[in-house]
C-alpha positions in Angstrom: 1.9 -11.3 -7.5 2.6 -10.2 -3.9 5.9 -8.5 -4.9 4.2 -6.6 -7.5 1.7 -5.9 -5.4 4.4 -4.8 -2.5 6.6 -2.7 -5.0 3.2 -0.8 -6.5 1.9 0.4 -3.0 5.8 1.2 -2.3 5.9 3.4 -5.2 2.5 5.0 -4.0 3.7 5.9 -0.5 6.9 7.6 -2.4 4.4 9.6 -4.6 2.5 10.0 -1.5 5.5 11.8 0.5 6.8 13.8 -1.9 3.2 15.3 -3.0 0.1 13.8 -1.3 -2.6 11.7 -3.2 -5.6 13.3 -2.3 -7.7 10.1 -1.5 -10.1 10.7 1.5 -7.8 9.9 4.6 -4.6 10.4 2.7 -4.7 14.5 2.4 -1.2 15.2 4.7 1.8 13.6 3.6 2.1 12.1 7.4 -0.9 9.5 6.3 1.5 7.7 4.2 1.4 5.0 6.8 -2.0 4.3 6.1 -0.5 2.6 2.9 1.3 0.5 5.4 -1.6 -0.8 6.5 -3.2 -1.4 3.2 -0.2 -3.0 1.8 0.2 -5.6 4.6 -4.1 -6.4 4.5 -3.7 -6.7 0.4 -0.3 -9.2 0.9 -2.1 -11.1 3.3 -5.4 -11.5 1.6 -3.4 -12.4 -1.7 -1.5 -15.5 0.8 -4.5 -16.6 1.8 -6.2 -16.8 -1.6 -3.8 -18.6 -3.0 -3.3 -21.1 -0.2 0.5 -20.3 0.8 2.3 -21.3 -2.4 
């Protein structure tokens, strides 16, 4: 789950560089590190729900 999870917010920073999304807070292409952020917050959560498997 995490590396599907990992690989899909990858492919949306990628998207996000070439031509930007056009979410609130991700208008510039230099926001793409914002999808940093929210990919390591979603891995995390997803560890800690399933209790470190």
């Amino acid at each position: 789950m995490t590396k599907i999870l990992l690989l899909l917010i990858l492919a949306m920073m990628i998207v996000h560089i070439i031509k930007p999304l056009g979410f609130p807070g991700l208008r510039r292409r230099a926001d793409f590190w914002k999808l940093a952020l929210i990919a390591l917050a979603a891995v995390s959560l997803t560890i800690l729900l399933r209790g470190g498997e």
